[in-house]
C-alpha positions as CSV (number, residue, x, y, z in Angstrom):
1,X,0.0,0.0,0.0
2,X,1.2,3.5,-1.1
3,X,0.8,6.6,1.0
4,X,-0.6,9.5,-1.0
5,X,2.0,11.9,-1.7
6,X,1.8,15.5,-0.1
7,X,1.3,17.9,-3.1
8,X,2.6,21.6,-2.5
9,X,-0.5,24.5,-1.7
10,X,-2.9,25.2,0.8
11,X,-4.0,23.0,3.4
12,X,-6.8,21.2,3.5
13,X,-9.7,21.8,5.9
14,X,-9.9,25.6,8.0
15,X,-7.5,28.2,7.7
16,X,-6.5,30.5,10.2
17,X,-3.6,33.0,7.9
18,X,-5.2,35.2,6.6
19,X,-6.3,36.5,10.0
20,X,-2.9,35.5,11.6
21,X,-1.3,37.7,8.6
22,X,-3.4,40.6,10.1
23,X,-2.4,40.1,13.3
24,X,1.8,40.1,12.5
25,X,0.7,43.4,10.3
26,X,-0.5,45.0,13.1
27,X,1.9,43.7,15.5
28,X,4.7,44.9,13.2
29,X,3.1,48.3,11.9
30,X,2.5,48.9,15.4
31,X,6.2,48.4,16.2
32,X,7.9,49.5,12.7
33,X,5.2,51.9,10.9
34,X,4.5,51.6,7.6
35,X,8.0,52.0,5.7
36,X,9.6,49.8,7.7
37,X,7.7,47.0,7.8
38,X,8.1,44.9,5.0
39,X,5.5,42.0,3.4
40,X,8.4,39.4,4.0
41,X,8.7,40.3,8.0
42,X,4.9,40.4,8.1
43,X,4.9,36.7,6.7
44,X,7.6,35.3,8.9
45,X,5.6,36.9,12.1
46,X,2.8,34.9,10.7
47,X,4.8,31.8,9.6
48,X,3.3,31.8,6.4
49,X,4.7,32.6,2.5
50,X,4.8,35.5,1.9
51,X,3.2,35.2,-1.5
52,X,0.5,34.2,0.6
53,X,0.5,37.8,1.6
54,X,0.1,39.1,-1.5
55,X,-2.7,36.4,-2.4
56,X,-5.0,37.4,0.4
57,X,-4.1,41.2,0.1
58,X,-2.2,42.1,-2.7
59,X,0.0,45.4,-2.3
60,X,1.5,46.2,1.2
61,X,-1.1,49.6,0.8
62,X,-4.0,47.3,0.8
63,X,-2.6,44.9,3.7
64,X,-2.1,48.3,5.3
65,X,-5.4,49.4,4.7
66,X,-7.3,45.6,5.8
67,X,-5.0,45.8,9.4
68,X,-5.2,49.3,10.2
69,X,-9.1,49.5,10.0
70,X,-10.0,51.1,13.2
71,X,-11.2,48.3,15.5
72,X,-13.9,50.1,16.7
73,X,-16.6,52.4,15.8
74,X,-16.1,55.8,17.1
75,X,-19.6,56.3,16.6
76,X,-20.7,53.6,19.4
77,X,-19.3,55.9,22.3
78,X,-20.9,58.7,21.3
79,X,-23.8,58.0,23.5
80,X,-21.8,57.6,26.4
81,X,-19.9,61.0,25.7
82,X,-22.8,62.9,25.4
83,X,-24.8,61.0,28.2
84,X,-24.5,63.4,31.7
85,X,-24.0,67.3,32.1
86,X,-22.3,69.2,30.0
87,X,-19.7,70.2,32.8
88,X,-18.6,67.2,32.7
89,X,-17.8,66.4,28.8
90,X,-14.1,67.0,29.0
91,X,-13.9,64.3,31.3
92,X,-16.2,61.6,29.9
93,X,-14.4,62.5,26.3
94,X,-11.1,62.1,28.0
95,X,-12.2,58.9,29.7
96,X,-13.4,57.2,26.4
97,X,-10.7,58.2,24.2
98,X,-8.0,56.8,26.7
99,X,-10.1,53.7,27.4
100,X,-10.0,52.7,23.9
101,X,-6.0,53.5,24.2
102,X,-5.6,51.3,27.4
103,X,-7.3,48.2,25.8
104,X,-3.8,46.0,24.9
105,X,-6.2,44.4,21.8
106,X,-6.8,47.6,20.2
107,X,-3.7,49.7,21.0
108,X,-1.3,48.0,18.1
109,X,-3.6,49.2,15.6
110,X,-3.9,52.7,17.3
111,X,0.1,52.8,17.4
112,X,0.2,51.8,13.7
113,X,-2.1,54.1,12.6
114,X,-0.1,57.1,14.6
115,X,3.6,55.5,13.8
116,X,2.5,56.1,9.9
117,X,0.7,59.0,9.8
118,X,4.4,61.1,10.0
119,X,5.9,59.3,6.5
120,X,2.9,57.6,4.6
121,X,0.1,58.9,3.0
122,X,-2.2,56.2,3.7
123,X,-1.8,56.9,7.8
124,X,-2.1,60.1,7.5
125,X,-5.3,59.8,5.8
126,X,-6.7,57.1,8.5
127,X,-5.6,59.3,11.6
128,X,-7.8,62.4,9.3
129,X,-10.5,60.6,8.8
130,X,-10.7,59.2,12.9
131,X,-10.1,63.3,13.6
132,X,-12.3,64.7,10.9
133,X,-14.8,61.6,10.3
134,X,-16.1,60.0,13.6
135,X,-17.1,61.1,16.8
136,X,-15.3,64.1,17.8
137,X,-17.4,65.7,14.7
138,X,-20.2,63.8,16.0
139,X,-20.1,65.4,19.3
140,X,-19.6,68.7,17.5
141,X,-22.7,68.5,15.5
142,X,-24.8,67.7,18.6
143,X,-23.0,70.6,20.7
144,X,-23.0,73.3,18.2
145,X,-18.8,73.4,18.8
146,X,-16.9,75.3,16.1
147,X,-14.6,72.8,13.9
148,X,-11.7,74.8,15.3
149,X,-12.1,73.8,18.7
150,X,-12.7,70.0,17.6
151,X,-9.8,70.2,15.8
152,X,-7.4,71.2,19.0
153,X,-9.5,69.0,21.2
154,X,-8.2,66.5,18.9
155,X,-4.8,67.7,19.0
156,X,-4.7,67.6,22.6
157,X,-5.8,64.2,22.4
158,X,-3.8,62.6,19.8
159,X,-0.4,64.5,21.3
160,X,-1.2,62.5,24.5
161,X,-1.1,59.0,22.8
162,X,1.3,59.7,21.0
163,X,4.1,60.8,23.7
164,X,2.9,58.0,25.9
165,X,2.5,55.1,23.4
166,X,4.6,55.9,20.2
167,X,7.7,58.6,21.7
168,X,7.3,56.8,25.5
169,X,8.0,60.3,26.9
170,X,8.3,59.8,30.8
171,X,6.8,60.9,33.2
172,X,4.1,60.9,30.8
173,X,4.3,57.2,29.6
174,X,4.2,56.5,33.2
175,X,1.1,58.0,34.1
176,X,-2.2,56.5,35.0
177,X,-5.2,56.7,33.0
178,X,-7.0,58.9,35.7
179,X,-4.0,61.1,36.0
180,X,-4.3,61.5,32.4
181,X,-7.9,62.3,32.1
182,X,-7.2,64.6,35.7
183,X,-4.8,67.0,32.9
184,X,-6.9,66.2,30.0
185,X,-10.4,67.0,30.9
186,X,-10.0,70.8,31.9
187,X,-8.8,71.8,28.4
188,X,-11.5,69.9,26.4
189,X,-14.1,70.9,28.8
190,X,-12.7,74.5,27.9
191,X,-12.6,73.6,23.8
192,X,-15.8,71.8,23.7
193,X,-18.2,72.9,25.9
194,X,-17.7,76.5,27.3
Protein backbone atom coordinates (compact mmCIF):
# COMPACT_ATOMS: atom_id res chain seq x y z
CA UNK A 1 0.00 0.00 0.00
CA UNK A 2 1.18 3.49 -1.11
CA UNK A 3 0.81 6.60 1.02
CA UNK A 4 -0.64 9.55 -1.01
CA UNK A 5 2.02 11.92 -1.68
CA UNK A 6 1.83 15.49 -0.12
CA UNK A 7 1.34 17.93 -3.07
CA UNK A 8 2.62 21.64 -2.55
CA UNK A 9 -0.47 24.47 -1.73
CA UNK A 10 -2.87 25.17 0.75
CA UNK A 11 -3.99 22.96 3.35
CA UNK A 12 -6.83 21.21 3.48
CA UNK A 13 -9.66 21.83 5.93
CA UNK A 14 -9.90 25.63 7.96
CA UNK A 15 -7.47 28.20 7.73
CA UNK A 16 -6.48 30.54 10.16
CA UNK A 17 -3.64 32.96 7.87
CA UNK A 18 -5.18 35.24 6.64
CA UNK A 19 -6.28 36.45 10.05
CA UNK A 20 -2.90 35.46 11.62
CA UNK A 21 -1.30 37.69 8.62
CA UNK A 22 -3.40 40.55 10.13
CA UNK A 23 -2.38 40.07 13.32
CA UNK A 24 1.76 40.12 12.46
CA UNK A 25 0.70 43.39 10.32
CA UNK A 26 -0.50 45.02 13.10
CA UNK A 27 1.92 43.74 15.46
CA UNK A 28 4.65 44.92 13.22
CA UNK A 29 3.12 48.32 11.89
CA UNK A 30 2.52 48.87 15.43
CA UNK A 31 6.21 48.36 16.17
CA UNK A 32 7.93 49.52 12.72
CA UNK A 33 5.17 51.89 10.86
CA UNK A 34 4.45 51.62 7.60
CA UNK A 35 8.03 51.99 5.71
CA UNK A 36 9.63 49.84 7.68
CA UNK A 37 7.74 47.01 7.83
CA UNK A 38 8.09 44.87 5.01
CA UNK A 39 5.53 41.99 3.43
CA UNK A 40 8.44 39.36 3.97
CA UNK A 41 8.70 40.32 8.05
CA UNK A 42 4.95 40.39 8.07
CA UNK A 43 4.93 36.72 6.74
CA UNK A 44 7.55 35.29 8.88
CA UNK A 45 5.58 36.94 12.09
CA UNK A 46 2.76 34.95 10.72
CA UNK A 47 4.80 31.77 9.65
CA UNK A 48 3.31 31.79 6.43
CA UNK A 49 4.67 32.62 2.49
CA UNK A 50 4.82 35.49 1.90
CA UNK A 51 3.21 35.21 -1.45
CA UNK A 52 0.46 34.21 0.63
CA UNK A 53 0.54 37.76 1.55
CA UNK A 54 0.14 39.14 -1.55
CA UNK A 55 -2.71 36.44 -2.43
CA UNK A 56 -5.03 37.43 0.36
CA UNK A 57 -4.09 41.17 0.13
CA UNK A 58 -2.22 42.11 -2.73
CA UNK A 59 -0.03 45.36 -2.27
CA UNK A 60 1.53 46.20 1.23
CA UNK A 61 -1.12 49.58 0.75
CA UNK A 62 -3.99 47.28 0.81
CA UNK A 63 -2.56 44.91 3.69
CA UNK A 64 -2.05 48.32 5.30
CA UNK A 65 -5.42 49.39 4.75
CA UNK A 66 -7.29 45.62 5.76
CA UNK A 67 -5.01 45.80 9.36
CA UNK A 68 -5.18 49.28 10.22
CA UNK A 69 -9.11 49.55 9.99
CA UNK A 70 -10.01 51.07 13.21
CA UNK A 71 -11.15 48.32 15.53
CA UNK A 72 -13.87 50.05 16.69
CA UNK A 73 -16.63 52.38 15.81
CA UNK A 74 -16.14 55.77 17.15
CA UNK A 75 -19.64 56.28 16.58
CA UNK A 76 -20.67 53.63 19.36
CA UNK A 77 -19.30 55.90 22.28
CA UNK A 78 -20.88 58.67 21.29
CA UNK A 79 -23.83 58.00 23.54
CA UNK A 80 -21.82 57.63 26.38
CA UNK A 81 -19.92 60.95 25.72
CA UNK A 82 -22.80 62.93 25.38
CA UNK A 83 -24.75 61.03 28.18
CA UNK A 84 -24.45 63.37 31.70
CA UNK A 85 -23.97 67.30 32.09
CA UNK A 86 -22.27 69.19 29.97
CA UNK A 87 -19.69 70.21 32.78
CA UNK A 88 -18.60 67.16 32.66
CA UNK A 89 -17.79 66.38 28.81
CA UNK A 90 -14.09 67.00 29.01
CA UNK A 91 -13.91 64.26 31.31
CA UNK A 92 -16.18 61.62 29.87
CA UNK A 93 -14.42 62.53 26.30
CA UNK A 94 -11.13 62.09 27.97
CA UNK A 95 -12.19 58.88 29.74
CA UNK A 96 -13.39 57.24 26.43
CA UNK A 97 -10.66 58.21 24.25
CA UNK A 98 -8.03 56.85 26.65
CA UNK A 99 -10.10 53.69 27.38
CA UNK A 100 -9.98 52.69 23.89
CA UNK A 101 -6.00 53.46 24.24
CA UNK A 102 -5.55 51.26 27.35
CA UNK A 103 -7.27 48.15 25.84
CA UNK A 104 -3.79 45.99 24.85
CA UNK A 105 -6.18 44.43 21.79
CA UNK A 106 -6.77 47.63 20.22
CA UNK A 107 -3.68 49.70 21.02
CA UNK A 108 -1.30 47.99 18.08
CA UNK A 109 -3.56 49.18 15.60
CA UNK A 110 -3.89 52.71 17.26
CA UNK A 111 0.12 52.80 17.43
CA UNK A 112 0.16 51.75 13.71
CA UNK A 113 -2.13 54.07 12.64
CA UNK A 114 -0.14 57.08 14.62
CA UNK A 115 3.56 55.55 13.79
CA UNK A 116 2.50 56.13 9.88
CA UNK A 117 0.68 59.04 9.84
CA UNK A 118 4.44 61.09 9.98
CA UNK A 119 5.87 59.26 6.47
CA UNK A 120 2.93 57.61 4.64
CA UNK A 121 0.07 58.94 3.05
CA UNK A 122 -2.22 56.19 3.69
CA UNK A 123 -1.82 56.90 7.78
CA UNK A 124 -2.07 60.09 7.53
CA UNK A 125 -5.29 59.78 5.75
CA UNK A 126 -6.71 57.08 8.46
CA UNK A 127 -5.56 59.28 11.62
CA UNK A 128 -7.80 62.36 9.35
CA UNK A 129 -10.54 60.61 8.78
CA UNK A 130 -10.66 59.24 12.94
CA UNK A 131 -10.12 63.29 13.61
CA UNK A 132 -12.28 64.72 10.93
CA UNK A 133 -14.78 61.62 10.27
CA UNK A 134 -16.10 59.98 13.61
CA UNK A 135 -17.07 61.11 16.84
CA UNK A 136 -15.28 64.10 17.82
CA UNK A 137 -17.39 65.70 14.72
CA UNK A 138 -20.25 63.75 16.01
CA UNK A 139 -20.06 65.45 19.27
CA UNK A 140 -19.56 68.71 17.50
CA UNK A 141 -22.67 68.46 15.47
CA UNK A 142 -24.77 67.67 18.59
CA UNK A 143 -22.98 70.60 20.73
CA UNK A 144 -23.02 73.25 18.20
CA UNK A 145 -18.82 73.44 18.80
CA UNK A 146 -16.86 75.27 16.14
CA UNK A 147 -14.60 72.80 13.95
CA UNK A 148 -11.69 74.84 15.33
CA UNK A 149 -12.15 73.76 18.71
CA UNK A 150 -12.70 70.00 17.64
CA UNK A 151 -9.77 70.17 15.82
CA UNK A 152 -7.44 71.23 18.98
CA UNK A 153 -9.47 68.96 21.18
CA UNK A 154 -8.16 66.50 18.90
CA UNK A 155 -4.79 67.72 19.01
CA UNK A 156 -4.71 67.55 22.57
CA UNK A 157 -5.75 64.15 22.39
CA UNK A 158 -3.77 62.63 19.82
CA UNK A 159 -0.41 64.47 21.34
CA UNK A 160 -1.18 62.50 24.48
CA UNK A 161 -1.07 58.97 22.82
CA UNK A 162 1.29 59.70 21.01
CA UNK A 163 4.06 60.79 23.72
CA UNK A 164 2.88 57.98 25.88
CA UNK A 165 2.51 55.13 23.44
CA UNK A 166 4.59 55.85 20.19
CA UNK A 167 7.75 58.55 21.75
CA UNK A 168 7.26 56.83 25.49
CA UNK A 169 8.00 60.26 26.94
CA UNK A 170 8.27 59.81 30.75
CA UNK A 171 6.78 60.85 33.18
CA UNK A 172 4.09 60.88 30.77
CA UNK A 173 4.28 57.21 29.58
CA UNK A 174 4.16 56.51 33.19
CA UNK A 175 1.08 58.00 34.13
CA UNK A 176 -2.21 56.52 34.99
CA UNK A 177 -5.16 56.66 32.98
CA UNK A 178 -7.01 58.94 35.67
CA UNK A 179 -3.95 61.14 36.00
CA UNK A 180 -4.26 61.48 32.44
CA UNK A 181 -7.90 62.30 32.14
CA UNK A 182 -7.15 64.58 35.75
CA UNK A 183 -4.75 66.95 32.90
CA UNK A 184 -6.88 66.24 30.03
CA UNK A 185 -10.38 67.05 30.88
CA UNK A 186 -9.97 70.75 31.92
CA UNK A 187 -8.84 71.76 28.36
CA UNK A 188 -11.47 69.92 26.36
CA UNK A 189 -14.13 70.94 28.80
CA UNK A 190 -12.74 74.50 27.89
CA UNK A 191 -12.64 73.56 23.80
CA UNK A 192 -15.85 71.81 23.74
CA UNK A 193 -18.21 72.91 25.89
CA UNK A 194 -17.68 76.46 27.33
Amino acid sequence: MTTPTRRPGRRPGPTSSREDILAAARVLFGERGYDKASIRAIAREAGVDPALVHHFFGAKEQLFAAAMRFPVEPGMFLGQVLAGPRSELGERLARTFLGLWSDPRLRPQFIGILRSAATNEQGAALLREFVTGTMLVRVAEVLGTPKLNITAAAAQMVGIVMLKYVLEVEPLASATEDDLVALLAPTLQRYLAD
